[in-house]
C-alpha positions as CSV (number, residue, x, y, z in Angstrom):
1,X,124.6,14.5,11.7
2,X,125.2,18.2,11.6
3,X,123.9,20.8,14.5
4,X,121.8,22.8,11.7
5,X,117.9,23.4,12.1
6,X,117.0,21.3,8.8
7,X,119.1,18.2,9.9
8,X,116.6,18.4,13.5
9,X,113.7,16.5,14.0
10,X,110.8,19.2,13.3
11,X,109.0,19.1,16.9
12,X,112.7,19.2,18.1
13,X,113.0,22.2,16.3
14,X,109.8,24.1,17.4
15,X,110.4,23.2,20.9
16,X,113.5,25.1,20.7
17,X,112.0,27.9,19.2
18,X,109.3,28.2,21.8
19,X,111.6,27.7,24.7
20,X,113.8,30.9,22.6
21,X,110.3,33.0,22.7
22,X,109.8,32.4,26.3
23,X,113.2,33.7,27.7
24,X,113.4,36.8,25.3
25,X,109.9,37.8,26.8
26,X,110.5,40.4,29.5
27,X,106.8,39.6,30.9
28,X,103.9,39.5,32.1
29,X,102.7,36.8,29.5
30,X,99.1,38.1,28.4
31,X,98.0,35.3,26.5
32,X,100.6,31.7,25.4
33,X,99.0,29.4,23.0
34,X,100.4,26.1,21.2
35,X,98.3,23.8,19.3
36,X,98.6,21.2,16.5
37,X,102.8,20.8,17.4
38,X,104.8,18.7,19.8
39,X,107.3,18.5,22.4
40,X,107.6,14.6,21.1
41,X,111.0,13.6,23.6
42,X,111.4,17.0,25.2
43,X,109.0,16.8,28.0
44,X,111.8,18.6,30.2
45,X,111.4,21.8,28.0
46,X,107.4,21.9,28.2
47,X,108.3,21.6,32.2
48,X,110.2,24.3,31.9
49,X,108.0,26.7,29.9
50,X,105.2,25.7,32.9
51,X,107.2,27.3,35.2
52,X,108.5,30.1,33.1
53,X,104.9,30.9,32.6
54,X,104.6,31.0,35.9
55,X,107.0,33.3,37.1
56,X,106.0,35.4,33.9
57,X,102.7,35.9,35.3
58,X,100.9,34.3,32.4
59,X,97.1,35.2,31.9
60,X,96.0,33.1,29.2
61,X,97.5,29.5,28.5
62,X,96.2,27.3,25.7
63,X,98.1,24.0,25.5
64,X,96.0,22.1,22.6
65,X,98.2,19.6,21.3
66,X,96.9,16.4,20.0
67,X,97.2,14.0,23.2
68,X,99.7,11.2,21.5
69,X,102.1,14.1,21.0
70,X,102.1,15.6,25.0
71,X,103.8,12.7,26.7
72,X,102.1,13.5,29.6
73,X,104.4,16.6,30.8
74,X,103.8,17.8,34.5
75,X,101.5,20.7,34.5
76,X,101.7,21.6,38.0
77,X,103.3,25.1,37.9
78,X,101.0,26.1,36.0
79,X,98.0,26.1,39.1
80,X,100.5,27.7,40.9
81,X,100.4,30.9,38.8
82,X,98.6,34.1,41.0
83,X,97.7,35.4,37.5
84,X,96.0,32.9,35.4
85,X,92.5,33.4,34.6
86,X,92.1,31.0,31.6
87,X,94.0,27.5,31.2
88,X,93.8,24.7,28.5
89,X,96.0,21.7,28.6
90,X,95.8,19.1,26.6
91,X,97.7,15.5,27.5
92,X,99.3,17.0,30.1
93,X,99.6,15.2,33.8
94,X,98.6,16.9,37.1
95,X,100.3,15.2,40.1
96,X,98.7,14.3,43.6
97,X,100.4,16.9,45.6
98,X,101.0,19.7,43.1
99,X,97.2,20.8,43.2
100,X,97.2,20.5,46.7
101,X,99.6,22.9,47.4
102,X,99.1,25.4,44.3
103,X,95.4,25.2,43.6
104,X,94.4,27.7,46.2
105,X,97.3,30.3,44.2
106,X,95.3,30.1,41.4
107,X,92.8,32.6,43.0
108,X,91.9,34.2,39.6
109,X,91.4,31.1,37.4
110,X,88.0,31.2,35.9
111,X,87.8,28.9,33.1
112,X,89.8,25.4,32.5
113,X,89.5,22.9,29.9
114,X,91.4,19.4,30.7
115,X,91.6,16.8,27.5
116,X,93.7,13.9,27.9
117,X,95.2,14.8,31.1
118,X,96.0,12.6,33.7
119,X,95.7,12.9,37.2
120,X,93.9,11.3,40.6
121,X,90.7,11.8,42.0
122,X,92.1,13.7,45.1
123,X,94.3,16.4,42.1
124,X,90.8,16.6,40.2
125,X,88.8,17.4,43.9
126,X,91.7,19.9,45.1
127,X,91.7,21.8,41.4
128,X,88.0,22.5,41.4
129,X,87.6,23.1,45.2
130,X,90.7,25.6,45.1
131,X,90.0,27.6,42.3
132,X,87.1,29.8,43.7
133,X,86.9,31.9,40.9
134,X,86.2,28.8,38.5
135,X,82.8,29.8,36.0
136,X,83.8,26.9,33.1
137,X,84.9,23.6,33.9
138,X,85.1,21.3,30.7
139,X,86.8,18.0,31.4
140,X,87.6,15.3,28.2
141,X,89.0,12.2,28.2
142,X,90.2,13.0,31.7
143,X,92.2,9.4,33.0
144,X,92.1,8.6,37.0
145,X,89.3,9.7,38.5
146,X,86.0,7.5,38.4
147,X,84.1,10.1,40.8
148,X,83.6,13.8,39.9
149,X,82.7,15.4,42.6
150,X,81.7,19.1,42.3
151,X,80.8,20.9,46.3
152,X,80.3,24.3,47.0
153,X,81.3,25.8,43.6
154,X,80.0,29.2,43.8
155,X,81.0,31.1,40.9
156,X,80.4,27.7,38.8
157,X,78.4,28.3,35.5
158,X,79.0,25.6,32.9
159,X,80.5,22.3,33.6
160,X,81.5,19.8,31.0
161,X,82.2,16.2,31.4
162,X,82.8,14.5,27.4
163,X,84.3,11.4,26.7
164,X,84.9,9.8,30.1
165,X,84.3,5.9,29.5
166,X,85.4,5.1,33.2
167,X,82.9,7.7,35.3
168,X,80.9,6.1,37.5
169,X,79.5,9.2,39.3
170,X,79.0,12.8,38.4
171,X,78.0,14.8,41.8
172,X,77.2,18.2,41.4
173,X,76.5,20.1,45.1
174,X,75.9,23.5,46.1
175,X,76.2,25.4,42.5
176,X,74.2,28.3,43.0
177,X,75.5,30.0,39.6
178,X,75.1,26.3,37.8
179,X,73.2,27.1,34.1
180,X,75.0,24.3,32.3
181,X,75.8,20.8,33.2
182,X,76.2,19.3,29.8
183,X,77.8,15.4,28.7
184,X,78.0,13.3,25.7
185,X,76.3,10.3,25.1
186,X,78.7,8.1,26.8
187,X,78.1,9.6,29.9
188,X,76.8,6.0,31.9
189,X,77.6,8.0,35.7
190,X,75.2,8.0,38.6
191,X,74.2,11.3,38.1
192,X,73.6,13.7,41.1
193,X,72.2,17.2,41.2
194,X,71.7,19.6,44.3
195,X,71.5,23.3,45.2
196,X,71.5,24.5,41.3
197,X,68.4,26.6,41.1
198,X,69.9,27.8,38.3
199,X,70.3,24.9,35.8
200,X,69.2,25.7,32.4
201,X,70.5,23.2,30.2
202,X,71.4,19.3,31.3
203,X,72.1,16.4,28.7
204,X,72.6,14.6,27.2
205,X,71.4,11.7,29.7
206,X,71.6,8.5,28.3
207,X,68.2,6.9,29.2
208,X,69.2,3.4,29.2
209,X,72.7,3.5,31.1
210,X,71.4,6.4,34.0
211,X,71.4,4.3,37.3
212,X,70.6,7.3,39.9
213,X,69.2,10.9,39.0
214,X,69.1,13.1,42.1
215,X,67.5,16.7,41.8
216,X,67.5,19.0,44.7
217,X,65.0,17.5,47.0
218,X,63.3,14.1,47.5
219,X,59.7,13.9,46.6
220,X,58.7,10.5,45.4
221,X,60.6,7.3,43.7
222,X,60.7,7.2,40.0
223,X,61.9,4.4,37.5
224,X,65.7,5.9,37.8
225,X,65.9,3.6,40.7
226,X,66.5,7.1,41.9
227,X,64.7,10.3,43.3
228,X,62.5,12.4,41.7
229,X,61.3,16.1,42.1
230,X,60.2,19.0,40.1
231,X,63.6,21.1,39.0
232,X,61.8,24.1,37.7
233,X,64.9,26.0,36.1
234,X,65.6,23.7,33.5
235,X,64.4,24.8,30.0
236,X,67.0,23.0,27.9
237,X,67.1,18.9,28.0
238,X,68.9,16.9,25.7
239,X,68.9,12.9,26.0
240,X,69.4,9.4,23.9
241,X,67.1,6.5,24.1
242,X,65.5,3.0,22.6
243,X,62.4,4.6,21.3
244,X,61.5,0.8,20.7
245,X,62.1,0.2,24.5
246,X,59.0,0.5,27.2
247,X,61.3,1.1,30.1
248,X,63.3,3.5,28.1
249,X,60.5,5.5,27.1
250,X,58.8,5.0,30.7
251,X,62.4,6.7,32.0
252,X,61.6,9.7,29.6
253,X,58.2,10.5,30.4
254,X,59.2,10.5,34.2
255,X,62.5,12.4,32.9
256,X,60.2,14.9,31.4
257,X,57.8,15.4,34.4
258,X,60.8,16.4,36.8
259,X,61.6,19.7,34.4
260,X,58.0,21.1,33.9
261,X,58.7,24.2,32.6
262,X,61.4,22.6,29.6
263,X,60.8,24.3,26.3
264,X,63.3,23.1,24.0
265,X,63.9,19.0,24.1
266,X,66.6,17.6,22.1
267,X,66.5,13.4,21.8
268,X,68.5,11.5,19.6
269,X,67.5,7.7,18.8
270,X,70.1,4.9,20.3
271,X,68.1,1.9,18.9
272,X,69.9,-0.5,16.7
273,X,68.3,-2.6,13.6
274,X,67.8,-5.4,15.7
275,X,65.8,-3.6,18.3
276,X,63.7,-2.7,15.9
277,X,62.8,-6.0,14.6
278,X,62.7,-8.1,17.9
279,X,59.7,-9.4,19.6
280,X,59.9,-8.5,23.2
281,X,57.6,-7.5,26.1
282,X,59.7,-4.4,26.4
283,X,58.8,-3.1,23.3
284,X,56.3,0.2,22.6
285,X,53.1,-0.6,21.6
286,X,50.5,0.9,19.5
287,X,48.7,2.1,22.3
288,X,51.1,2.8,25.0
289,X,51.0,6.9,24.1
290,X,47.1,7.0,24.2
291,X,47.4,6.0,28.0
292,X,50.0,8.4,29.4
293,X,49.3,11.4,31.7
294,X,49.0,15.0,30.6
295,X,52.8,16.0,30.9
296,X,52.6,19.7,31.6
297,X,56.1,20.9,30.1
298,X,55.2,19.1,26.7
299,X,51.4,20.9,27.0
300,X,52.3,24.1,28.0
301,X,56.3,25.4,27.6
302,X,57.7,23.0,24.6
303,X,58.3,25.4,22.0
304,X,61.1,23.4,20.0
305,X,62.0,19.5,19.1
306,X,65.1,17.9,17.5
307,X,64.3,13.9,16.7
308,X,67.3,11.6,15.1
309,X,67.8,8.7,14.3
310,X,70.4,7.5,11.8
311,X,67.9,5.3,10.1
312,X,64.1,5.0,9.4
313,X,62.3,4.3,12.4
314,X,58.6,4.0,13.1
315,X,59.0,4.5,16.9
316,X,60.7,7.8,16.5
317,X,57.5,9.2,14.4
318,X,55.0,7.9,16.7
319,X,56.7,9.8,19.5
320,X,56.9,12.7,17.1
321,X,53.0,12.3,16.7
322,X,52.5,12.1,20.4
323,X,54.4,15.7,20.7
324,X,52.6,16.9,17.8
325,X,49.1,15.9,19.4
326,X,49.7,17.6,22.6
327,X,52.3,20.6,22.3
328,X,50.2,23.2,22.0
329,X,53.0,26.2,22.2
330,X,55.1,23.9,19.5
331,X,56.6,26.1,16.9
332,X,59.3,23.8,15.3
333,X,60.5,20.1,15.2
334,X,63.2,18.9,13.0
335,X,63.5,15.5,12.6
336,X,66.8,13.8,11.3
337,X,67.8,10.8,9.7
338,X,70.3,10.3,7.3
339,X,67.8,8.7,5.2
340,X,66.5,12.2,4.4
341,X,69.1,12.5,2.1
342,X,66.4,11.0,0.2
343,X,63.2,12.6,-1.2
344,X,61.4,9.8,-1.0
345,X,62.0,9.1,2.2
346,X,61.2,12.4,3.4
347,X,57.8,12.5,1.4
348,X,56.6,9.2,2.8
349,X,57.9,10.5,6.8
350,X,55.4,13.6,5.6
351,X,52.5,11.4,4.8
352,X,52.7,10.0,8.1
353,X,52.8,12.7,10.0
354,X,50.0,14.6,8.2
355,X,47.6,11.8,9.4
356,X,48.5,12.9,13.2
357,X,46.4,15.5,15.2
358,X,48.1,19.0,15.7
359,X,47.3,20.8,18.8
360,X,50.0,23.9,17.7
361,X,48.7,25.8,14.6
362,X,51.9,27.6,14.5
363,X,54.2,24.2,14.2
364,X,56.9,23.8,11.2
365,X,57.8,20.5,10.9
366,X,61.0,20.4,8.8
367,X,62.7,16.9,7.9
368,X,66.9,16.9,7.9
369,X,70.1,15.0,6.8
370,X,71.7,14.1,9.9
371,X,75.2,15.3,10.6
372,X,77.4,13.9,12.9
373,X,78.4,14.7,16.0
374,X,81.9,16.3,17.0
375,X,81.9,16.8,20.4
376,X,85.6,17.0,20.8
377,X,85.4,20.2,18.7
378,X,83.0,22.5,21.5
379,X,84.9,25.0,23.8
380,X,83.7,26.9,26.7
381,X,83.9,30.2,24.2
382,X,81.5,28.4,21.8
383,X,79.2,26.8,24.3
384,X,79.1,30.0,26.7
385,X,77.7,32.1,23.3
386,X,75.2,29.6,22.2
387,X,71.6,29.9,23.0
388,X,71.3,26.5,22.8
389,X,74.5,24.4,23.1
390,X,73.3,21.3,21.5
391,X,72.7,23.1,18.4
392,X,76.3,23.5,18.5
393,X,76.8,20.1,17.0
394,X,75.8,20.6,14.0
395,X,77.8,23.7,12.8
């Protein structure tokens, strides 16, 4: 094997080039971003650029490799940098006592994105408590910690927790700058929310798997097995529920009545075939809609409605007819499916729906093919410009 650049391995190869860049760079290091390469068996030269960063007084650092390729080098330096105002690591590995120590450095840092990275519960708590500056916090396929824990956050605006099978609780306290707290539909945490008067935008919440939703302060018990209480800020709610299920849909209406001023509600269906089809004493019936409550958000403020569901079901357009009967400021609801890809199907969904009572005069009802989801693609750049960050999903 020769020493020449075409007989070595091509990550081997760009890892060498990088690590060339860095030391010709006199600094400071306005802006260092790698994505879609490798440092595949040179872990010790990513280490290196970390600290080189470092002492280069980076700004900006984007690390978005795809995860198998990182092998899981230490990122530690990098929270030690006085300078950085924007990191983005991806696979990386934060250790128990380097956030400790370097955290409180980072005084400047006001945006991070970890994907794939590894590190404790105690590394996770000291990052976000000793970054003051922190306004985005998007976390993804973060391995360790099974409690986030987010306390007296200040300067917090969006937080983002996508992908994390393992979370058991999401805790959100003292956020007065909070507009944001957004998941995916995996998110089965205890979910707890105080001192964000400022929460615009929550979901999505999966209905079924939520075991405890706290909002500011206690009023009355609700079917969360939690607390209940009026969180007036919120006018952005996505969720996923069994239309087919009673206690599901009993969970949303009480979901709906804690955020009474909501105007835009985005729910996607999470019933299978089966539940569709089976006889059960938990299922909707034809008349449970007739006997709910007024709900004043869904009177009053809703002013837009996404509805999917990947197949056709009935229980999805008798909710849509319960909206459509009482919204009276309604001026759009799309419905999904990806049996719209058919006009039939679309015409009959129409037919339906024109038998329903319409209390908005001003509501389009336009029927879509559903796209997928690709969570792992939103960054705090796209969500922080979006109106609505849900909408995000399908563009």
């Amino acid at each position: 094997m020769g020493g020449t650049a075409s007989s070595i391995a091509p990550w081997t190869a760009r890892a060498d080039t990088v690590t060339r860049v860095l030391a010709s760079h006199p600094g400071p290091v306005a802006l260092f971003r790698l994505s879609r390469t490798t440092f595949r068996g040179r872990v010790a030269a990513a280490e290196a650029w970390f600290r080189e960063l470092a002492a280069k007084r980076a700004r900006v650092v984007a690390l978005l490799c795809p995860p198998e390729w990182c092998h899981l080098a230490l990122a530690d330096p990098l929270l030690g940098c006085r300078t950085l105002e924007s990191l983005a690591l991806g696979g990386c590995r934060i250790s128990d006592r380097g956030p400790s120590a370097s955290a409180a450095a980072a005084a400047r840092l006001t945006e991070i994105t970890l994907s794939s990275t590894h590190l404790s519960e105690a590394a996770l708590q000291s990052v976000l408590s000793g970054c003051p500056a922190l306004r985005s916090v998007m976390l993804k396929h973060v391995e360790g910690p099974r409690s986030i824990r987010v306390r007296s956050c200040r300067s917090l605006v969006l937080l983002g927790v996508w992908q994390y099978k393992n979370l058991e609780e999401l805790t959100v306290e003292d956020a007065p700058c909070l507009e944001r707290l957004l998941g995916d539909m995996r998110l089965s945490a205890a979910i707890n929310v105080s001192g964000a008067p400022k929460l615009t935008a929550f979901g999505y919440v999966v209905i079924s798997h939520s075991n405890f939703l706290l909002l500011d302060e206690v009023i009355e018990k609700d079917v969360f097995n939690g607390l209940r209480t009026p969180l007036l800020s919120v006018k952005i709610l996505a969720i996923s529920v069994k239309f087919s299920s009673k206690n599901d849909m009993d969970k949303l209406i009480n979901l709906l009545n804690i955020f009474p001023f909501m105007e835009t509600l985005h729910v996607q269906a999470s019933d299978t075939r089966y539940d569709l089809t089976q006889d059960s004493s938990d299922t909707v019936g034809s008349s449970y809609y007739e006997k709910l409550d007024p709900i004043g958000c869904v009177m009053n403020h809703l002013n837009s409605v996404r509805l999917e569901s990947e197949f056709h079901n009935s229980y999805v357009l008798e909710f849509a007819c319960f909206l459509l009967a009482r919204a009276q400021v309604l001026q759009l609801m799309r419905i999904q499916s990806k049996v719209f890809s058919i006009p039939e199907c679309i015409a009959g969904q129409q037919a339906l729906l024109s038998q329903s009572h319409v209390a908005s005069t001003e509501v389009e009802i336009v029927f879509e093919d559903m796209e997928n989801h690709d969570l792992e693609r939103l960054s705090i750049e796209l969500v922080n410009t979006l109106p609505d960050p849900f909408d995000s999903y399908h563009h």
